[in-house]
Backbone bond lengths (Angstrom), bond angles and torsions (degrees), N, CA, C in turn:
res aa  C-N    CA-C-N  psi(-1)  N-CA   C-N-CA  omega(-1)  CA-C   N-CA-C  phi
1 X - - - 1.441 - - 1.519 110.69 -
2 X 1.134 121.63 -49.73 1.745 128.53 171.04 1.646 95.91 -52.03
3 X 0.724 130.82 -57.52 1.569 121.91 168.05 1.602 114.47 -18.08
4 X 1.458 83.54 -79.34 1.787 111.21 -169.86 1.921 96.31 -47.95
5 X 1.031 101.43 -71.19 1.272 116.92 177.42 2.058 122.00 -25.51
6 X 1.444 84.83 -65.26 1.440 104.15 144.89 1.314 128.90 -37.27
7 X 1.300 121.42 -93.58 1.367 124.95 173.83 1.629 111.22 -49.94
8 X 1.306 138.56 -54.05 1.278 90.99 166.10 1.049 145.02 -75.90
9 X 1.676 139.41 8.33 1.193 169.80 143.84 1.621 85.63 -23.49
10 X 1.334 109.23 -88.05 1.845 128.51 -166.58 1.549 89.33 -54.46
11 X 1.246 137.21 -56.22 1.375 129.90 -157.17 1.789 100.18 -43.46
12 X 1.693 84.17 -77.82 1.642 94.33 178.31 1.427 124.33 -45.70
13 X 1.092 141.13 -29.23 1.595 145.28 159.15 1.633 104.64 -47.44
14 X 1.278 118.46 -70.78 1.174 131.82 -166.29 1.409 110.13 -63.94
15 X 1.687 137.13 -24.27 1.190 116.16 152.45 1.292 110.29 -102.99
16 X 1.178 128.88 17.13 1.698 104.63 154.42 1.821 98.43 -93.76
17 X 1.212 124.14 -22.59 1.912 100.60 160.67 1.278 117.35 -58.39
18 X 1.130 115.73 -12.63 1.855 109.71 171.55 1.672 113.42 -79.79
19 X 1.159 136.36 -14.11 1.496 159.98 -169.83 1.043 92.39 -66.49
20 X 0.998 122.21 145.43 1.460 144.46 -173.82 1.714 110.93 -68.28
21 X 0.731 141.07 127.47 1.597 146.82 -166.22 1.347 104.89 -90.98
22 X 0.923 125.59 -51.46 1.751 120.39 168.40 1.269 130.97 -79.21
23 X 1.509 90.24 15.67 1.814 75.07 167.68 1.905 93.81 -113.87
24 X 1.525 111.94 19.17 1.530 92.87 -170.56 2.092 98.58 -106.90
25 X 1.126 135.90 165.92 0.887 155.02 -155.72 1.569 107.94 -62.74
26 X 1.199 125.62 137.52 1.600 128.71 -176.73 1.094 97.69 -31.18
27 X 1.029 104.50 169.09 1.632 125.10 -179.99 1.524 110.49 -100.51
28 X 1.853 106.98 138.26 1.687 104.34 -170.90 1.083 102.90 -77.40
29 X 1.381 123.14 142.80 1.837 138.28 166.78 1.615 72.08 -65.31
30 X 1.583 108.40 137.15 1.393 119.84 103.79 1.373 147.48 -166.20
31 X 0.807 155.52 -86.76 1.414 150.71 171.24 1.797 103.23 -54.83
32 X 1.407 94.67 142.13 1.716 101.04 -169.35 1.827 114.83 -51.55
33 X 0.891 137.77 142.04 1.377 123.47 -176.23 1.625 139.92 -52.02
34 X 1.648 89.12 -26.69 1.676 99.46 158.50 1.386 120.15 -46.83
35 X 1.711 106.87 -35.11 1.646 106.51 -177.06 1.671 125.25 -53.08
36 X 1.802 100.06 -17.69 1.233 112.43 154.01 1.181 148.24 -131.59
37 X 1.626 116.60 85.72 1.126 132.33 -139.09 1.923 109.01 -81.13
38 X 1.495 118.15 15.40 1.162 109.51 166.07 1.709 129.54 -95.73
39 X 1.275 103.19 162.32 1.236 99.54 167.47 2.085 99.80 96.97
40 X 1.499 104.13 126.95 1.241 101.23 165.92 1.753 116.59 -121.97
41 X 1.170 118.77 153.52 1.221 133.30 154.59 2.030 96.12 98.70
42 X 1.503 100.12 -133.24 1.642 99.02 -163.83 1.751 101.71 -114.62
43 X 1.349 115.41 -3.12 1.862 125.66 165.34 1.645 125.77 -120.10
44 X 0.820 110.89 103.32 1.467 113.01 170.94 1.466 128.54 -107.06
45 X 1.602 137.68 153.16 1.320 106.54 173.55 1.752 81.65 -130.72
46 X 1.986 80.01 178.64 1.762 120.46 -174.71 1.410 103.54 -110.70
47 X 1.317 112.83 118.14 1.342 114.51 151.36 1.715 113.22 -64.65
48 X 1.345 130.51 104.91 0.838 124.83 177.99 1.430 122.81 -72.36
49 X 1.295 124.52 -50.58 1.276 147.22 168.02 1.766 120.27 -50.19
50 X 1.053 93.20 -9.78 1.603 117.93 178.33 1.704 99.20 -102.22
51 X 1.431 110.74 -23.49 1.412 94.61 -160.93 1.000 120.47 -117.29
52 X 1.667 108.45 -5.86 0.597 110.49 148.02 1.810 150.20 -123.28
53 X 1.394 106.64 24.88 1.359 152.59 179.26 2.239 91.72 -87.07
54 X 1.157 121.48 -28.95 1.428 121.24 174.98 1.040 125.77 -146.27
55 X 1.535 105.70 28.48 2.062 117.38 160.23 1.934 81.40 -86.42
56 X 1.616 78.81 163.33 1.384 103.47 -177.00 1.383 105.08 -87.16
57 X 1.368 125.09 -26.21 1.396 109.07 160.62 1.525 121.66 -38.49
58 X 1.352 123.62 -32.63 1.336 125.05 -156.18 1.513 107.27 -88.32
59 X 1.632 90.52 -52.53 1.609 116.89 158.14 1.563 133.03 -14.95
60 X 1.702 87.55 -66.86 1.759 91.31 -178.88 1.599 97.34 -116.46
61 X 1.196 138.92 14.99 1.670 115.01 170.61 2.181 92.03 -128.12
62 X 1.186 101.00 -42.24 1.563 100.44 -173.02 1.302 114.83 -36.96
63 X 1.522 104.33 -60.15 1.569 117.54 -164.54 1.476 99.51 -82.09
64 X 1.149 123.72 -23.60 1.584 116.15 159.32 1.658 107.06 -41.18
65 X 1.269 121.16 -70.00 1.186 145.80 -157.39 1.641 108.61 -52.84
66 X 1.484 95.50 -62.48 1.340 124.80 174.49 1.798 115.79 -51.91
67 X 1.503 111.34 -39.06 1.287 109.24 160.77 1.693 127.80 -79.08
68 X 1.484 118.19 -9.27 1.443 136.91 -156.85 1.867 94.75 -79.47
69 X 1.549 84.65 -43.93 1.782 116.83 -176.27 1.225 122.28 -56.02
70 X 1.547 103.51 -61.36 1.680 110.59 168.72 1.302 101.05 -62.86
71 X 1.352 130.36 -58.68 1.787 125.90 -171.95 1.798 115.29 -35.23
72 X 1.407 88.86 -33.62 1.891 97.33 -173.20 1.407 101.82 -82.53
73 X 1.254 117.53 -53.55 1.839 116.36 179.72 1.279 100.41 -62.37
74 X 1.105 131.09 -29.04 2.036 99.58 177.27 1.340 91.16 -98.70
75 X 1.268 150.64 -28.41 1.419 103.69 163.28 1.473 133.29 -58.55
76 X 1.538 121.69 -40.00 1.350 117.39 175.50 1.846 114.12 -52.30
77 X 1.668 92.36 -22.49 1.717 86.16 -166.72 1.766 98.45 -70.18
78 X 1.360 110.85 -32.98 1.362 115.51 -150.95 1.927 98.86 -96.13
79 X 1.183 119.68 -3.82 1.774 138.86 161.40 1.451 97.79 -66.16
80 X 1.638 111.19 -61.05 1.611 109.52 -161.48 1.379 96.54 -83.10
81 X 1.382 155.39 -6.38 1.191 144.65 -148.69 1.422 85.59 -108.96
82 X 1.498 122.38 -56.43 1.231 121.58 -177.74 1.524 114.96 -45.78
83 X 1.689 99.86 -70.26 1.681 98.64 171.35 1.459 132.62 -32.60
84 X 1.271 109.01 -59.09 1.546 118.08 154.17 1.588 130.65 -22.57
85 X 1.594 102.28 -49.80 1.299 111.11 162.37 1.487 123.33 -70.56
86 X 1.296 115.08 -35.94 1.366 110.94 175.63 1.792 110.90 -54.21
87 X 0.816 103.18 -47.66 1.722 118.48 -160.82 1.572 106.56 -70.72
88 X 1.572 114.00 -40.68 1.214 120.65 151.50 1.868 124.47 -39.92
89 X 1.392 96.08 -61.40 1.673 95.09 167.70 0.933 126.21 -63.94
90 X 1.305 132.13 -32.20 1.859 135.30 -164.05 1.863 68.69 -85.15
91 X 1.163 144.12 -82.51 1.447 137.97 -124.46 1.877 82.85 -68.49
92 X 1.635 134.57 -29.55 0.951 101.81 -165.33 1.966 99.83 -88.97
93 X 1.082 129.99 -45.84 1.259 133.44 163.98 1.937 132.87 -20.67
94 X 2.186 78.99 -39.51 1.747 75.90 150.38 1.171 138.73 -108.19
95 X 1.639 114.37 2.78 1.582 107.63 167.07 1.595 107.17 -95.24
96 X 1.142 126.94 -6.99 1.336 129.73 138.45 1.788 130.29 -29.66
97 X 1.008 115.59 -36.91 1.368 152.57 -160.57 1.845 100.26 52.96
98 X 1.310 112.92 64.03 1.484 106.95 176.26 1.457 99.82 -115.87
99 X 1.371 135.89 17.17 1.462 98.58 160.51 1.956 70.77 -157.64
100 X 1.480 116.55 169.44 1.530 144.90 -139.46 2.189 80.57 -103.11
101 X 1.525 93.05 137.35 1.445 105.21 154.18 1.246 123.10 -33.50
102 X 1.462 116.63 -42.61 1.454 140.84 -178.90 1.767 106.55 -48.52
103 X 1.412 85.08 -57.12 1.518 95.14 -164.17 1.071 113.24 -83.51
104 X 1.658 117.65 -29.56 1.381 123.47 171.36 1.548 116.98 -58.21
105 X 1.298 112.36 -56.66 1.732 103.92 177.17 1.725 110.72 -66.84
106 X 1.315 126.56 -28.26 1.683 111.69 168.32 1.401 123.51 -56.21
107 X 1.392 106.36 -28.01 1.473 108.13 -170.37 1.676 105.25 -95.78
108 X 1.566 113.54 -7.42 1.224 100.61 176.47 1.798 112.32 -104.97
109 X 1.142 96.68 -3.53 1.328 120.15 172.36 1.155 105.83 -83.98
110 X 1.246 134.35 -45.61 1.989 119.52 139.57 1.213 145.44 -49.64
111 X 1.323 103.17 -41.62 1.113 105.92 153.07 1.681 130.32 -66.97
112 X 1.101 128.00 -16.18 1.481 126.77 177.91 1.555 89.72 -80.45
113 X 1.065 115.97 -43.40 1.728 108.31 -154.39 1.834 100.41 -77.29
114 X 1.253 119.84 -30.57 1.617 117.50 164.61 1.640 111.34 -64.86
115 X 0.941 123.99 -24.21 1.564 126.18 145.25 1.131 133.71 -67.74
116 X 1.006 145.32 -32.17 1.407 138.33 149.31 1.494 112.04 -63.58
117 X 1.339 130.67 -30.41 1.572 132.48 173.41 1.056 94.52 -81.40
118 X 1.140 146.17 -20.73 1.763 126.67 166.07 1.345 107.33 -86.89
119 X 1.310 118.21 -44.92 1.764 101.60 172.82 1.433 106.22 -70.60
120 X 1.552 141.45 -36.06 1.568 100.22 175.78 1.320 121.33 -70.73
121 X 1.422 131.23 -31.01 1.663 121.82 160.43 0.994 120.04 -64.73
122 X 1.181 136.36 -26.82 1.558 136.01 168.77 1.918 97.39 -51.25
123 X 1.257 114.26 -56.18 1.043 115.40 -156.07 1.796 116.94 -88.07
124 X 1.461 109.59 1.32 1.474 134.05 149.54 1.305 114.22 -63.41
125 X 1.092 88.07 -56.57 2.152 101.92 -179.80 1.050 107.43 -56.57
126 X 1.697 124.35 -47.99 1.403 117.27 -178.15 1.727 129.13 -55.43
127 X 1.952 87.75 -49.71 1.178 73.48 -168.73 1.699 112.24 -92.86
128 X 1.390 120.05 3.66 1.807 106.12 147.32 1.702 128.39 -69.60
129 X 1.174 94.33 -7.10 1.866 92.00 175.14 1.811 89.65 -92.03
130 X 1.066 124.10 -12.85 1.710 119.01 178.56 1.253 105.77 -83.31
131 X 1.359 125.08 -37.68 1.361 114.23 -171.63 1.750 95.36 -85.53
132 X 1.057 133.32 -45.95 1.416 123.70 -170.75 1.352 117.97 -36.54
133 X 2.132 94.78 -53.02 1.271 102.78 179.67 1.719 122.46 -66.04
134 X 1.336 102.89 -4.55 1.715 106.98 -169.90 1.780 102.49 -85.67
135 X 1.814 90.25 -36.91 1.974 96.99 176.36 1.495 106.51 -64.93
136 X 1.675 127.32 -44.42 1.164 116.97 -154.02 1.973 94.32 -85.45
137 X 1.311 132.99 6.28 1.265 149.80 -169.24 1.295 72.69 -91.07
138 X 1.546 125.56 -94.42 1.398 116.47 -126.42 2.049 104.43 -83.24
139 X 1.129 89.85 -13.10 1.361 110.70 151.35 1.577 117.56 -17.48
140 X 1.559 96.49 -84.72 1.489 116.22 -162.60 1.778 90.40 -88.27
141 X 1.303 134.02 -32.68 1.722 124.82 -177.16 1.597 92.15 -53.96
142 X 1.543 131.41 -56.06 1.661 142.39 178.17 1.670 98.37 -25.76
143 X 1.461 100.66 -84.50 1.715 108.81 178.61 1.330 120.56 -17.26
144 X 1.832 89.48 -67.62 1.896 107.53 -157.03 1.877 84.05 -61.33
145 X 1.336 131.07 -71.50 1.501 135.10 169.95 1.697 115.10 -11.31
146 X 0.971 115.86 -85.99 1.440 117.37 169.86 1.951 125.79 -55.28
147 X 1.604 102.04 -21.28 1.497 94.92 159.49 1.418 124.39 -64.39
148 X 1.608 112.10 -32.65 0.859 128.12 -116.94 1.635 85.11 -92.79
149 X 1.396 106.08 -39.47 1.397 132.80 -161.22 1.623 110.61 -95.91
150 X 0.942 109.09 -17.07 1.874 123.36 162.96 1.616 100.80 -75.06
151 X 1.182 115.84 -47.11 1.354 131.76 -160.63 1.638 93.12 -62.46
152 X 1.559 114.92 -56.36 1.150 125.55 -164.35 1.885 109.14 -97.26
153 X 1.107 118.15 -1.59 1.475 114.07 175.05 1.012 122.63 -46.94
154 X 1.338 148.37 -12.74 1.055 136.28 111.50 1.758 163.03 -46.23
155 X 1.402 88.80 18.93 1.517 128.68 -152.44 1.393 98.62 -3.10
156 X 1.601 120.64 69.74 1.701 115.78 156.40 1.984 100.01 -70.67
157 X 1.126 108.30 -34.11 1.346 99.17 172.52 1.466 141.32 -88.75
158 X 1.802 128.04 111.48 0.751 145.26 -168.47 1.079 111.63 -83.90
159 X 1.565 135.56 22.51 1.108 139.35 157.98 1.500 118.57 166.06
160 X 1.390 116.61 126.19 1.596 113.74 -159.75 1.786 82.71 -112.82
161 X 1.196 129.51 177.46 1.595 148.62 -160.50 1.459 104.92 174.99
162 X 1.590 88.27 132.50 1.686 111.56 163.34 1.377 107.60 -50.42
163 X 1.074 133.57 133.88 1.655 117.20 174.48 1.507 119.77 -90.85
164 X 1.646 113.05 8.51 1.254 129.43 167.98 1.494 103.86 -79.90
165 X 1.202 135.84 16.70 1.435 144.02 -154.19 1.773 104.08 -120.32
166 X 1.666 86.80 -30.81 1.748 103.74 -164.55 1.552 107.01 -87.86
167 X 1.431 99.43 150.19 1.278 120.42 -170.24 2.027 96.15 -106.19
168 X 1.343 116.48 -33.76 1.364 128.40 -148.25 1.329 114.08 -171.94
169 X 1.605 138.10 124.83 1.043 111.21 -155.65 1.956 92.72 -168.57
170 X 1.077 121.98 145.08 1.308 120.24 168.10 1.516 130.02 -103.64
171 X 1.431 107.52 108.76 1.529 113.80 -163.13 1.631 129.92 -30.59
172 X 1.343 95.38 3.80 1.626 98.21 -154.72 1.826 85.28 -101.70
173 X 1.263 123.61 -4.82 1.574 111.70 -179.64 1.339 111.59 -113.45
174 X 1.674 107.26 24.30 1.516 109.83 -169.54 1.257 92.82 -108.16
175 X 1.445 117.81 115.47 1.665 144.33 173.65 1.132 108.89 -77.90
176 X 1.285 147.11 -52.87 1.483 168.61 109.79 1.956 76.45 64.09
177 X 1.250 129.06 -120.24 1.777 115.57 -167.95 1.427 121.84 -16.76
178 X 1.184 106.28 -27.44 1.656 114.41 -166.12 1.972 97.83 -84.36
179 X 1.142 97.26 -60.68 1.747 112.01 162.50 1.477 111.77 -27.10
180 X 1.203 119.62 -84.58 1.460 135.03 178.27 1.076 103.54 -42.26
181 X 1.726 135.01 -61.57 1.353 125.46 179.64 1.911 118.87 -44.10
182 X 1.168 81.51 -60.85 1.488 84.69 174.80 1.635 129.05 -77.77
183 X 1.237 105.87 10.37 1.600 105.53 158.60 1.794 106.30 -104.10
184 X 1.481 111.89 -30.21 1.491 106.14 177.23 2.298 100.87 -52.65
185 X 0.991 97.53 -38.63 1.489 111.21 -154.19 1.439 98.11 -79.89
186 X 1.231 122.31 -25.74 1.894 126.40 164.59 1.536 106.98 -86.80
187 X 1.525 119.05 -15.73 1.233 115.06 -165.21 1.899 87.42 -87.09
188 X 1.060 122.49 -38.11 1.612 134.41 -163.16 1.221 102.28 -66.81
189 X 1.863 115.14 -47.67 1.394 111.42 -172.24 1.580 120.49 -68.92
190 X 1.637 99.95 -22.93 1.295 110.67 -169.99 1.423 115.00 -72.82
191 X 1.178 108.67 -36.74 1.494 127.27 -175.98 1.992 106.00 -79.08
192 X 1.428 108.39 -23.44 1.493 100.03 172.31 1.276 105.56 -95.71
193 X 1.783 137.86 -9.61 1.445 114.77 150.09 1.126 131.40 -65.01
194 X 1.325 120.52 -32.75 1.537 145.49 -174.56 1.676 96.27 -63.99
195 X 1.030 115.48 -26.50 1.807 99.81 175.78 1.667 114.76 -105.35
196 X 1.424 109.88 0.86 1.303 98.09 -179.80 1.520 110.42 -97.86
């Protein structure tokens, strides 16, 4: 699931860096550009997957998330495994002839209906762990976006790139530390408005 979770994390980042850049909101002033001393010339790229695999966004709410996820899939696995077993016994108990037609269709007639109440809560659960994961998605695309553009408010760079894009590349245009810093540092501010 941290996989899944993962990869679409990077998916969604990587085509909203294809999005058109001018149609998104001025760019934030901030800290003088020396504050980020990577990257040479007029292209640089972001390891995204780097950056976001060890921003603290990911850190303290992801792996929250990411564990919330697995906790729910092995219970549903271990709901249907059980059920499964039930239905197995009643079906073997009645060609056994140990318990009456009677009793056999009531109990499977309970049993179907505790299956459908686990698939519609099962399927509540799902899709709020989908939307969480869709908030804590566009979440971190916000961050990496606004780092990205602090980083570059000075537009010395004429073009930033996923570095999952690259075939070959010279270390000196990899922003990727500079990135991460400055999403930990939007991730900090964000989280000290959010409590006041």
């Amino acid at each position: 699931m941290k996989r899944i979770l993962f990869t679409a994390l990077v998916a969604t980042l990587t085509l909203a860096g294809c999005a058109d850049r001018q149609a998104a909101s001025a760019p934030v002033e901030s800290e003088t550009p020396e504050a980020y001393p990577a990257g040479s010339g007029e292209i640089a790229y972001v390891q995204v997957e780097a950056v976001l695999a060890q921003s603290d966004l990911y850190l303290n709410e992801g792996t929250a998330l990411q564990q919330k996820t697995e906790k729910a899939q092995k219970s549903w696995a271990q709901k249907e495994k059980n059920l499964q077993y039930e239905a197995a016994q009643l079906q073997e108990k009645y060609q056994k002839g140990l318990i009456t037609t009677a009793d056999a269709q009531a109990t499977q007639k309970s049993i179907e209906q505790r299956v459908a109440a686990y698939q519609n809560s099962a399927q509540k659960e799902a899709q709020t762990l989908e939307e969480e994961n869709y908030v804590f998605t566009n979440r971190a695309q916000d961050l990496l976006q606004r780092a990205v553009q602090a980083i570059n408010g000075d537009k010395r760079y004429k073009l930033i790139i996923n570095a999952s894009a690259l075939i070959d590349a010279d270390t000196t245009l990899n922003i990727t530390p500079a990135v991460l810093a400055e999403v930990n540092r939007l991730y900090a501010e964000d989280r000290k408005a959010d409590k006041k």
